[in-house]
Every structure is written in structure tokens, then in C-alpha cells.
py3Dmol code that shows the C-alpha trace and the ligand (Angstrom):
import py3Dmol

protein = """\
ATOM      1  CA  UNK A   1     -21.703  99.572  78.364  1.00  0.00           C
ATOM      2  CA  UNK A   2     -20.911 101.941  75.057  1.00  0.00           C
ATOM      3  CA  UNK A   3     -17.516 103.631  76.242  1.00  0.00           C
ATOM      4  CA  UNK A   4     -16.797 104.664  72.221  1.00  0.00           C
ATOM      5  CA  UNK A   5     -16.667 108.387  73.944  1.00  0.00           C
ATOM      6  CA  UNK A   6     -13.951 107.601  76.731  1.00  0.00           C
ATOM      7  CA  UNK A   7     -11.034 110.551  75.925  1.00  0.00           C
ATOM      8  CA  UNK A   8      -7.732 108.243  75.881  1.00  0.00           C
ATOM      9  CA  UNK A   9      -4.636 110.234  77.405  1.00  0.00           C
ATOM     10  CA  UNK A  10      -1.926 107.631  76.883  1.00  0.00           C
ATOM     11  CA  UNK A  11       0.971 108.349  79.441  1.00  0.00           C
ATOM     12  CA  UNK A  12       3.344 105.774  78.047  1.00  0.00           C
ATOM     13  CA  UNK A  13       3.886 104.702  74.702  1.00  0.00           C
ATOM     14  CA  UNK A  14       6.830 103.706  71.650  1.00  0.00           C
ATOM     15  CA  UNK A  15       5.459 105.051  68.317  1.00  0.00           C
ATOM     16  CA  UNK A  16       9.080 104.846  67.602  1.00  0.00           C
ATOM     17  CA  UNK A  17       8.968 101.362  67.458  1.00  0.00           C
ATOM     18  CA  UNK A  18       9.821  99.042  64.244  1.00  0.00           C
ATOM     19  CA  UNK A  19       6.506  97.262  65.187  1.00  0.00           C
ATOM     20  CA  UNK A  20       4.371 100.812  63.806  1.00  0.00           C
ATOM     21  CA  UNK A  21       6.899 101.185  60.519  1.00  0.00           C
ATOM     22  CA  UNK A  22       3.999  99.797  58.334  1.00  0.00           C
ATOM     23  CA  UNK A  23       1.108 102.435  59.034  1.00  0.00           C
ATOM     24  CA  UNK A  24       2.674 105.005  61.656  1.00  0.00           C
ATOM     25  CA  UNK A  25       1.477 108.030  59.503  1.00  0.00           C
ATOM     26  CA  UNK A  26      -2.438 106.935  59.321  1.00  0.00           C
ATOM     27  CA  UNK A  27      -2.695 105.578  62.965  1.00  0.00           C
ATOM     28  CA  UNK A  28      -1.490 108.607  64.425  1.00  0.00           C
ATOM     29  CA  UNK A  29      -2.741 110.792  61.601  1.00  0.00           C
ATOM     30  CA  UNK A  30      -6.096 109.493  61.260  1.00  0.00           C
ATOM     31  CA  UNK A  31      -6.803 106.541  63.174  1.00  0.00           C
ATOM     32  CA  UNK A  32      -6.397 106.895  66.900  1.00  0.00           C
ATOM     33  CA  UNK A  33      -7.977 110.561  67.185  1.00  0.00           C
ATOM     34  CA  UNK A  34     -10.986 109.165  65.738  1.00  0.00           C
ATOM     35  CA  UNK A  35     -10.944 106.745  68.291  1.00  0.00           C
ATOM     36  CA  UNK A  36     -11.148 109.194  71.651  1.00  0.00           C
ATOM     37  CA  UNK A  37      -7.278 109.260  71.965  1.00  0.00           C
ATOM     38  CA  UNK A  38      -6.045 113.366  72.844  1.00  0.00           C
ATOM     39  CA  UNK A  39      -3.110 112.594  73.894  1.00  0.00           C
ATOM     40  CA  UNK A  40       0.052 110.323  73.642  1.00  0.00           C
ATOM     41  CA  UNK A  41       3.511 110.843  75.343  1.00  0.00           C
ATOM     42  CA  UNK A  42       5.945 108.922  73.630  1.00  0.00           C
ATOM     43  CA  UNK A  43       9.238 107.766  75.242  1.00  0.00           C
ATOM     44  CA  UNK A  44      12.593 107.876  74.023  1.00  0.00           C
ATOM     45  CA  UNK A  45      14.490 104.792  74.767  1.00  0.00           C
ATOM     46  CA  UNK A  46      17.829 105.444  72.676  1.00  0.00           C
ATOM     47  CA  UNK A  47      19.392 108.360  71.217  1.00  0.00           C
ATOM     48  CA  UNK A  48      17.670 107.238  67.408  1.00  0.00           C
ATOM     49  CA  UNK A  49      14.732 106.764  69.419  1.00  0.00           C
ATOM     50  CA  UNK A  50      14.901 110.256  71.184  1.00  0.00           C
ATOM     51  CA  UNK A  51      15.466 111.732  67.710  1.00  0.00           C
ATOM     52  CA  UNK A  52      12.365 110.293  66.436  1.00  0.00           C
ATOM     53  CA  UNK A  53       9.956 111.216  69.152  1.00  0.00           C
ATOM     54  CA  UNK A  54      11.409 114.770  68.576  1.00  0.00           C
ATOM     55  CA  UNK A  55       9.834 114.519  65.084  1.00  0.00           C
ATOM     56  CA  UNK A  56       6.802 112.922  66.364  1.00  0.00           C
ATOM     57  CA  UNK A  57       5.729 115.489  68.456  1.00  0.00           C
ATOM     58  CA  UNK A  58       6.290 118.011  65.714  1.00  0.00           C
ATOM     59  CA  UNK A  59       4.630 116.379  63.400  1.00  0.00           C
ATOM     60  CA  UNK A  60       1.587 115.603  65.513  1.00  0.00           C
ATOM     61  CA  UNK A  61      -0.322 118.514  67.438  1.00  0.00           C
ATOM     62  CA  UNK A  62      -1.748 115.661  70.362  1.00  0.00           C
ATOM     63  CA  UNK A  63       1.778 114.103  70.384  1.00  0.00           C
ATOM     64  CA  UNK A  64       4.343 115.038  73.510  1.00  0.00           C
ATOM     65  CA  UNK A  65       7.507 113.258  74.301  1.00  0.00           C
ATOM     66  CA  UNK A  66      10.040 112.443  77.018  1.00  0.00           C
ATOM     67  CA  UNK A  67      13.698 111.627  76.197  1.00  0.00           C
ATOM     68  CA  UNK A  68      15.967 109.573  77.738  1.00  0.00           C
ATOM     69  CA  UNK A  69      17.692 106.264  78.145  1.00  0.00           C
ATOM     70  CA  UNK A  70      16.269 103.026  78.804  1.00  0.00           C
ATOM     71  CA  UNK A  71      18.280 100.622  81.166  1.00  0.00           C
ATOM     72  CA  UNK A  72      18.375  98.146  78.701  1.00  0.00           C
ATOM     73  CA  UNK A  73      19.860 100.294  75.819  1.00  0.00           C
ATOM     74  CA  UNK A  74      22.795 101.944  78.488  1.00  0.00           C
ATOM     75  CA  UNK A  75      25.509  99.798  78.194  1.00  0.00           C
ATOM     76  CA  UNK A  76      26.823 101.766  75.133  1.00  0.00           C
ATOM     77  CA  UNK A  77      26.841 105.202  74.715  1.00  0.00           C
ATOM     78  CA  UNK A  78      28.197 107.914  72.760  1.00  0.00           C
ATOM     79  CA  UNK A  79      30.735 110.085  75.397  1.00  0.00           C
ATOM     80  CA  UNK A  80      27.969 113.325  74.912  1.00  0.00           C
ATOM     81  CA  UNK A  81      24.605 111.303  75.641  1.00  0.00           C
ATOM     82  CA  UNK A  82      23.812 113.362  78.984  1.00  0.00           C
ATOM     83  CA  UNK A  83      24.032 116.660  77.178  1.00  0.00           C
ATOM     84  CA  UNK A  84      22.406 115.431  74.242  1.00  0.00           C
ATOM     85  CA  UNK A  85      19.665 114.974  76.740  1.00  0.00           C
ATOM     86  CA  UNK A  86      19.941 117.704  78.017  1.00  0.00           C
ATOM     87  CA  UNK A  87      19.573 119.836  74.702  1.00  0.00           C
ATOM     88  CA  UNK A  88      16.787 117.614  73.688  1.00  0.00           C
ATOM     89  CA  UNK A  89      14.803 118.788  76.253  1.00  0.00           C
ATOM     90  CA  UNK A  90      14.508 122.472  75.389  1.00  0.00           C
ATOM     91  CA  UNK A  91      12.343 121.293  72.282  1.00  0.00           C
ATOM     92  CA  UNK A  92       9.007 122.786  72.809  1.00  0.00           C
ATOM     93  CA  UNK A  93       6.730 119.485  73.060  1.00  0.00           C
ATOM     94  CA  UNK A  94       9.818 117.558  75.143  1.00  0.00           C
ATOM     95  CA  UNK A  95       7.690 117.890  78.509  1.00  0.00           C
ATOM     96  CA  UNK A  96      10.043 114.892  80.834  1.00  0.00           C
ATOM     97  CA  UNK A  97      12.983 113.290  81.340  1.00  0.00           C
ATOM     98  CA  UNK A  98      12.134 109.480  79.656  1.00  0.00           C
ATOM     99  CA  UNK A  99      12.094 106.244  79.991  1.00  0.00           C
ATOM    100  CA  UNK A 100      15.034 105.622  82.397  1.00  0.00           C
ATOM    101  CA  UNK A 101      15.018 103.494  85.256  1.00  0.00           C
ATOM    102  CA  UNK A 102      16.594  99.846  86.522  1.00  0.00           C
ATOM    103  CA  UNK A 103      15.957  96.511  84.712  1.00  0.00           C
ATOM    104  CA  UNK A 104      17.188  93.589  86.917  1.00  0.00           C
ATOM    105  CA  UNK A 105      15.515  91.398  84.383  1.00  0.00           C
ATOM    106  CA  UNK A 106      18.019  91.365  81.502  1.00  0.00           C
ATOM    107  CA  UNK A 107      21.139  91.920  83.457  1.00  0.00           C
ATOM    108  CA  UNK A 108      22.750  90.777  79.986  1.00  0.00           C
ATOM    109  CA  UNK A 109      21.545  93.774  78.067  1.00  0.00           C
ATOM    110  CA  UNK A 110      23.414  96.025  80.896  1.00  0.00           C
ATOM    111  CA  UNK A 111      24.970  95.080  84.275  1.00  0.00           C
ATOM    112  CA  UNK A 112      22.961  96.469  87.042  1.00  0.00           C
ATOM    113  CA  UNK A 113      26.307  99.476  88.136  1.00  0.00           C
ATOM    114  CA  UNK A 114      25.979 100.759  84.817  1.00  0.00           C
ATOM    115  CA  UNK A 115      21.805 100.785  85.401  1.00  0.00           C
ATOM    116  CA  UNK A 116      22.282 102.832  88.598  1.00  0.00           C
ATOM    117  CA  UNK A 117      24.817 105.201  87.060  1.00  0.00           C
ATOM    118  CA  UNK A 118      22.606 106.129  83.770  1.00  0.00           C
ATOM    119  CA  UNK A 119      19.425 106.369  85.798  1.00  0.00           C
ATOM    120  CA  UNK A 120      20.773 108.543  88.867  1.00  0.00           C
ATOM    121  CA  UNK A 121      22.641 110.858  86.055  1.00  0.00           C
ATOM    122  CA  UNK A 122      19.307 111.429  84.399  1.00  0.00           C
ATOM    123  CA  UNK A 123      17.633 111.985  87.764  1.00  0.00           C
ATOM    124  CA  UNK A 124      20.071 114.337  88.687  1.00  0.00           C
ATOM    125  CA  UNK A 125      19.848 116.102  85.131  1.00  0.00           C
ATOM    126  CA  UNK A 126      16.002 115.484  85.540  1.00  0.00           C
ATOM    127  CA  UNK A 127      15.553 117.126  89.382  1.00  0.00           C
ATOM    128  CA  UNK A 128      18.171 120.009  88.279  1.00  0.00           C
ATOM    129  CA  UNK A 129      16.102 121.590  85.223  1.00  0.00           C
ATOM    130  CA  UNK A 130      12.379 120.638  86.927  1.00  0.00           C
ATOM    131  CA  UNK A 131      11.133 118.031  84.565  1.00  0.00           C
ATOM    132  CA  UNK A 132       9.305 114.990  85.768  1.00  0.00           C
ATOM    133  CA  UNK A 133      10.771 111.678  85.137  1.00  0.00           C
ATOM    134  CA  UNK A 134       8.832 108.741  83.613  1.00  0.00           C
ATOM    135  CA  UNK A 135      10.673 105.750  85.628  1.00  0.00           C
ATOM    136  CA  UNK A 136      10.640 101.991  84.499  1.00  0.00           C
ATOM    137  CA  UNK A 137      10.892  99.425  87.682  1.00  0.00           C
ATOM    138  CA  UNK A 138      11.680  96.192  86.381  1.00  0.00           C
ATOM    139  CA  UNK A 139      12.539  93.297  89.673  1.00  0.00           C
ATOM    140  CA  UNK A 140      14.909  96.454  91.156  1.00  0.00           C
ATOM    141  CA  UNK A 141      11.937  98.359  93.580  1.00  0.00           C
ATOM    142  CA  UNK A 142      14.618  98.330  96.276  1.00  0.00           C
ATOM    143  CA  UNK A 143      17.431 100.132  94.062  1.00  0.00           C
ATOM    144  CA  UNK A 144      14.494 102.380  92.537  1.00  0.00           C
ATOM    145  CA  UNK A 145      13.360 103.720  95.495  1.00  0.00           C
ATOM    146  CA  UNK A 146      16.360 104.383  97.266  1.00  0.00           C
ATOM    147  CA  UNK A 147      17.634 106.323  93.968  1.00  0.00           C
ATOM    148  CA  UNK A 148      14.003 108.249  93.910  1.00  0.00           C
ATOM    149  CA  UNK A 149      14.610 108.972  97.930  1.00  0.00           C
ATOM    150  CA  UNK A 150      18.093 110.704  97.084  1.00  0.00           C
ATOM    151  CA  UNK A 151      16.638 112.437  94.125  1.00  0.00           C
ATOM    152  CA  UNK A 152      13.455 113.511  95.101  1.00  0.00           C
ATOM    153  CA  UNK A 153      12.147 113.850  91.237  1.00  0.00           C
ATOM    154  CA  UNK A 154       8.637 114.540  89.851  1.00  0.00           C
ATOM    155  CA  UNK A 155       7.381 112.007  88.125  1.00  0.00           C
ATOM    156  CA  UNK A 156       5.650 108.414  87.176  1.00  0.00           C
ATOM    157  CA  UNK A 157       6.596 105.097  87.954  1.00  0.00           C
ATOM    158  CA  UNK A 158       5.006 103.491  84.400  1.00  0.00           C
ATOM    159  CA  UNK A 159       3.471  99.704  84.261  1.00  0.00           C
ATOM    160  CA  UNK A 160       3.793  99.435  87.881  1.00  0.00           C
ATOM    161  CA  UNK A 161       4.999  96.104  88.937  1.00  0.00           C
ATOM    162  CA  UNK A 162       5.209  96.570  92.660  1.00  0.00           C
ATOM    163  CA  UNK A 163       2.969  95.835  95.750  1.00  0.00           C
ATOM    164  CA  UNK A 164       0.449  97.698  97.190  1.00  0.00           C
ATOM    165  CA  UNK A 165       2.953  98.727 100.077  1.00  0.00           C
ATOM    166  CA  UNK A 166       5.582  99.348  97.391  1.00  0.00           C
ATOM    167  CA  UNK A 167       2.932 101.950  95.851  1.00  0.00           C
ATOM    168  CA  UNK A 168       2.402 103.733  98.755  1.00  0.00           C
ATOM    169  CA  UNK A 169       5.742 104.350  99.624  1.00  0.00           C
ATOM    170  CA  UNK A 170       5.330 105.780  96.296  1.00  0.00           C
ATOM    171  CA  UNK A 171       3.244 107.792  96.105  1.00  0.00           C
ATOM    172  CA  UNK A 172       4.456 109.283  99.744  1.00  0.00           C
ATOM    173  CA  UNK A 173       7.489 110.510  97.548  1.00  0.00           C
ATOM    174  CA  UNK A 174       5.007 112.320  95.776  1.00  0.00           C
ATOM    175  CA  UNK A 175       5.153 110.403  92.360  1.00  0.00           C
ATOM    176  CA  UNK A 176       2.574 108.805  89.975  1.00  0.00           C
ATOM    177  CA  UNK A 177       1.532 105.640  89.456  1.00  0.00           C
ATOM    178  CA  UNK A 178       0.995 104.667  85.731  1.00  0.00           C
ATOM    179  CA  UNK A 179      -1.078 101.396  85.043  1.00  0.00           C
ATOM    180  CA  UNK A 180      -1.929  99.759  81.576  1.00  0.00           C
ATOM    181  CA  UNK A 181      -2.537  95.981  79.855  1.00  0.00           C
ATOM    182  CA  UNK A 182      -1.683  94.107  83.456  1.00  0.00           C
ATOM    183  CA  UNK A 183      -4.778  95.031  84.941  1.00  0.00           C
ATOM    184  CA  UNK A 184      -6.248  93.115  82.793  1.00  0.00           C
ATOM    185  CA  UNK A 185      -4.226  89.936  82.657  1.00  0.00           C
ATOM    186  CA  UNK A 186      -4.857  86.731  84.974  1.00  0.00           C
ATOM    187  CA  UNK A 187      -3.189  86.217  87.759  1.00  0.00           C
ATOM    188  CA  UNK A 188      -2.371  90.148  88.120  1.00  0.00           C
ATOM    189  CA  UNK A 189      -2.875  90.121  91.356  1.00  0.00           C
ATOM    190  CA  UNK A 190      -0.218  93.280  92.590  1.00  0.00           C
ATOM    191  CA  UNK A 191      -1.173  95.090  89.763  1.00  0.00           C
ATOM    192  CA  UNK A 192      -5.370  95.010  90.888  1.00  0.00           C
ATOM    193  CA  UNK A 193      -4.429  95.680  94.349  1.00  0.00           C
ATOM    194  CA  UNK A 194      -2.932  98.541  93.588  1.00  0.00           C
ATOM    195  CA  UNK A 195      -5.149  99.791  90.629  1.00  0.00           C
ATOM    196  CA  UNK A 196      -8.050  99.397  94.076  1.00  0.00           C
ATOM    197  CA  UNK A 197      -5.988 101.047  96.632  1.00  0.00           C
ATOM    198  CA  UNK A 198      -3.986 103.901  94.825  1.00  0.00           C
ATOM    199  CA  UNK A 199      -5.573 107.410  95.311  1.00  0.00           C
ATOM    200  CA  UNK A 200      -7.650 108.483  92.222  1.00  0.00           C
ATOM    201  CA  UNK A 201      -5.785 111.828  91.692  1.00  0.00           C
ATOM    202  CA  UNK A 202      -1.998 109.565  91.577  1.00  0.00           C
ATOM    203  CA  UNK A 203      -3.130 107.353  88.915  1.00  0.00           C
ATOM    204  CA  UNK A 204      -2.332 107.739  85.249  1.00  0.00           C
ATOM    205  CA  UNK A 205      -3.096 105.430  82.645  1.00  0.00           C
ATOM    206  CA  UNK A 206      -0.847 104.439  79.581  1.00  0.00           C
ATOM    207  CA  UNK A 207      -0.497 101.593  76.976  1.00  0.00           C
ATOM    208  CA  UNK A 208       3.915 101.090  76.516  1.00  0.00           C
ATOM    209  CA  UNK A 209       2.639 100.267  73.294  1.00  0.00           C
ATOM    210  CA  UNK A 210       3.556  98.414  71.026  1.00  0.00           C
ATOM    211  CA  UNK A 211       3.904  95.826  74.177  1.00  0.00           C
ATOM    212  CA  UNK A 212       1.269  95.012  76.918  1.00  0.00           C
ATOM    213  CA  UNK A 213      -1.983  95.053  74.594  1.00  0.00           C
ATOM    214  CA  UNK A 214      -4.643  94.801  77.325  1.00  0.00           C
ATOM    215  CA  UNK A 215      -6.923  91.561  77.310  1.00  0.00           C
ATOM    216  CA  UNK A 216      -8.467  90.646  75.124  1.00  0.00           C
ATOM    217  CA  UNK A 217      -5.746  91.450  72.839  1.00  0.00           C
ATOM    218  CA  UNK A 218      -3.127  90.220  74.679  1.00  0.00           C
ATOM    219  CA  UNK A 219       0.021  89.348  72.756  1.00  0.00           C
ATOM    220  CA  UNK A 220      -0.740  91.716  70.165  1.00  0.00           C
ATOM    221  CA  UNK A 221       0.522  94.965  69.009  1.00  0.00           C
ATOM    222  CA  UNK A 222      -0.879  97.542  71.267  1.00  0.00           C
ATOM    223  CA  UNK A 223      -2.010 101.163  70.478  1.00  0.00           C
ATOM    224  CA  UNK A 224      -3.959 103.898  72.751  1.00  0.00           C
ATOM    225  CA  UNK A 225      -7.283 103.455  71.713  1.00  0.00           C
ATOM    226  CA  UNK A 226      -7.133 100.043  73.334  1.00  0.00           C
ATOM    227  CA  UNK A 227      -6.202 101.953  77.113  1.00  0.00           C
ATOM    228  CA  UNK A 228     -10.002 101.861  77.199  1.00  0.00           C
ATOM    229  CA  UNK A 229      -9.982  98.197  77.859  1.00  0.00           C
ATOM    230  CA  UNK A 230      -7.277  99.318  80.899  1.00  0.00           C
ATOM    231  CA  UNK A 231      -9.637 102.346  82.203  1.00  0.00           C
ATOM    232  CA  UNK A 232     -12.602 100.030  82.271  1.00  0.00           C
ATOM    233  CA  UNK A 233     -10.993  97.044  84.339  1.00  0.00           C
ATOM    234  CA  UNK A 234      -9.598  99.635  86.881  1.00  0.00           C
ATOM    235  CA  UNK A 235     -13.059 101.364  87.042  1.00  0.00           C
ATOM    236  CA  UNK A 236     -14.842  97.946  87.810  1.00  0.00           C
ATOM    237  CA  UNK A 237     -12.411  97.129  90.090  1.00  0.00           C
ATOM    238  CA  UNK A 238     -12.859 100.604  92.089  1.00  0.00           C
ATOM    239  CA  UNK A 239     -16.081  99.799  91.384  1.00  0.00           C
ATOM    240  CA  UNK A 240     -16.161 103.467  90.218  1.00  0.00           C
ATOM    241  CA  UNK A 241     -17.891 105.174  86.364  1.00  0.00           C
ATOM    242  CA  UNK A 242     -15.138 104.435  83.805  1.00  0.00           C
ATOM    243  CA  UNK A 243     -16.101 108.603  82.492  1.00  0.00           C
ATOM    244  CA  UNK A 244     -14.655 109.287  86.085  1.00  0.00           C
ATOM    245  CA  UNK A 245     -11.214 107.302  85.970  1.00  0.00           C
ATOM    246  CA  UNK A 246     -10.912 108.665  81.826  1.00  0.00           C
ATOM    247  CA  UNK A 247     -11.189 112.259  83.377  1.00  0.00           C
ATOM    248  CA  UNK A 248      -9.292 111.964  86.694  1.00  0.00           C
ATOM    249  CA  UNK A 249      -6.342 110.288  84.273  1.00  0.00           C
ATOM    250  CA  UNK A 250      -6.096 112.914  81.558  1.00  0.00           C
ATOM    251  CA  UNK A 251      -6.416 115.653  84.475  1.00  0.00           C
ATOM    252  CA  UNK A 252      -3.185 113.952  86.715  1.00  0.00           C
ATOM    253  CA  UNK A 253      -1.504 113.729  83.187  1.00  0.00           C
ATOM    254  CA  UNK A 254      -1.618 117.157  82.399  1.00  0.00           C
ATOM    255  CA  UNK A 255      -0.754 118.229  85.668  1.00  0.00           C
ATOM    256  CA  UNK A 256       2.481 115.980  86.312  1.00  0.00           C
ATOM    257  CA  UNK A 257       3.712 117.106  82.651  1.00  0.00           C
ATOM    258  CA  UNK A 258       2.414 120.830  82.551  1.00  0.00           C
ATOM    259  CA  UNK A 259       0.587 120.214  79.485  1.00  0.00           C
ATOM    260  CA  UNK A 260      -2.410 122.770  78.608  1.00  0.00           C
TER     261      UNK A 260
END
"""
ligand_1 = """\
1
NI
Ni 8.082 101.772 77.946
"""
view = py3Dmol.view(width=600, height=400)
view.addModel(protein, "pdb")
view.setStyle({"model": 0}, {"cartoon": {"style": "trace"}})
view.addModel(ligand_1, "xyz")
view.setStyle({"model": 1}, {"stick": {}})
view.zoomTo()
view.show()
């Protein structure tokens, strides 16, 4: 089947990253438009990395951003990083609150109290001014839910990781699910039942790029044109038209963020 026309909305991705220092400027100049892709949100991880998607999205008229700190880059942070948040967010193209979340995976990069007090600081910052929150969920779905129960944000839970049940206790709290490269791997078997069970109009679609390159390019850098491997795996798998998924994707994306 000839997808080349699939539009690409990607949900979830680090053009910040080292790993895009050689040829940032053509592949988001030139490169991935040409390929389908109308839209990337790009996540701030650390404060340089907040500052950076900042100029992204001014730079670039299809580029939006979230800001935010990651779990694994809260151990240390300058005394004002809330309000710097906080102030980042008035920017024009700044449309959530980004990535933040729990990593019980590398407890060494921060120890899980300092996770929860980052994360529920940003939720609270995040549920206060109205933005949506773009939530990682790495091995902590207990500790992320209960902190999404007593915050009640908007928002995505990106490269979902959990069960089926797990996503629909999601998606009760009325958040998104965002799915991307594990689809496609073997052996993904929580990440298929979910990308079959989750209704159409909670999904959103997203690379994390430069990680989680969808097969058959796994364990290479990753960029959103390649989602359309993604859409197409979750379409078979719904046994729905890929067109359909592309469309009900961009649509949920625009709506969770407010984007025109
Ligand atoms: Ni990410």
C-alpha cells in the first residue's frame, strides 16, 4: 500500500537532542515537511533543553513545544526551576506542561521521592494554569496514577508501557494515550493490546525521537516521517484504513493541545 500521503502529527519528540546536531536545520527545514509531517511537539527535558525547544518553535511555523522536567534530569536543579517553568509557558507556541513523569528504571539518575516531588509540582503548576501535561510512565504505573488521580490534569501518557487495564483506567481519567516504535517491535505484546482496545478518539501517535525508531529501523535514530511505520501497524492491527488512524491522530492532537 502507497501511504507517501499519510499527514504525520508527531506528539512526542527531542529535536533538542545531540543525536540531530549534524543536520537539525535541513530535517526540520526541508526534509520532514516534504515527507507528510505538519506537526511536531517537542519536549523539554532540562532547563537547556526547554530553552532550545523555545527557539525551535520560533524558528519553525509546524513546530510546538512543551516544557518541563524529565524524572531522570530532577535530581539537580537550579532553586527557580518551577517558575522558570512557569514563565516558559507564556511563550506563544509553549502549548503543555512537558515531559515530566516517574522513572523507576534508573533510580540512580534520581531517587524515586525526588521523582514524585518534581512531577506532582509540575502537575500542580500544570492543573493550576490549564495546560495539558505530556506524562512519561517508566515501571512506576502505580505512583503515576495515583499522582494523576490527585491532580486530575489534561493530558497524554506518551510511549505507553502499561496494560490494557492500566489504559483504561486511563483513559477513565480522561487522558490520552500516545503510542509510537513499540507497536512495532516483537514481543510487544501490552503495547498491541492496547493500540487494539484503546478508543480511536484517545489515541495519539508520536515518535520520542531520536529513540524508539519503529521497525524496521529499529535501533536507529528516529525522526517523524518514520511515525508512518507506527500508524500503519496500529491500523492493521485495528484492522482499520491507516488515512483513518493519520486523521483521527492529528484531530485528538490538536484538540488535547488547542492547536489550530
Ligand atoms: Ni520523550
Amino acid at each position: 500500500m502507497n501511504n507517501k500521503t499519510l499527514p504525520i502529527f508527531d506528539s512526542h519528540a527531542h529535536y533538542d537532542s545531540e543525536q540531530f546536531d549534524p543536520d537539525r536545520e535541513q530535517l526540520l527545514g526541508e526534509v520532514l515537511p516534504r515527507k507528510g509531517v505538519v506537526g511536531i511537539l517537542n519536549m523539554g527535558s532540562d532547563m537547556p533543553g526547554c530553552e532550545t525547544t523555545i527557539a525551535l518553535a520560533r524558528q519553525f511555523p509546524y513546530v510546538y513545544g512543551a516544557v518541563g522536567v524529565h524524572p531522570e534530569c530532577a535530581r539537580e536543579l537550579p532553586g527557580d526551576w518551577l517558575e522558570r517553568v512557569e514563565t516558559w509557558l507564556q511563550e506563544e507556541k509553549i502549548v503543555a506542561v512537558g515531559e515530566i513523569g516517574l522513572d523507576y528504571h534508573w533510580l540512580d539518575a534520581c531517587p524515586k521521592e525526588r521523582q514524585q516531588e518534581v512531577f506532582a509540582a509540575q502537575l500542580e503548576l500544570a492543573a493550576r494554569l490549564g495546560y495539558p501535561a505530556v506524562i512519561h510512565d517508566r515501571e512506576a504505573h502505580a505512583d503515576t496514577l495515583g499522582l494523576l488521580r490527585r491532580y486530575r490534569p489534561r493530558g497524554v501518557v506518551h510511549c505507553f508501557s502499561g496494560s490494557a487495564e492500566t489504559a483504561r483506567e486511563t483513559v477513565a481519567l480522561g487522558l490520552y494515550i500516545g503510542l509510537g516504535g513499540v507497536v512495532t517491535f516483537k514481543n510487544a505484546r501490552h503495547a498491541v493490546d492496547v493500540a487494539r482496545t484503546v478508543p480511536l478518539e484517545r489515541l495519539l501517535v508520536e515518535t520520542d525521537a531520536p529513540y524508539m525508531a519503529p521497525v524496521p529501523f529499529r535501533g536507529q535514530r528516529n525522526d517523524s516521517s518514520l511515525i508512518r511505520y507506527v500508524i500503519e501497524k496500529i491500523a492493521e492491527i485495528r484492522c482499520e484504513d491507516p488515512q483513518t488512524v493519520a486523521n483521527a491522530a492529528i484531530e485528538n492532537t490538536k484538540t488535547l493541545f488547542h492547536l489550530p
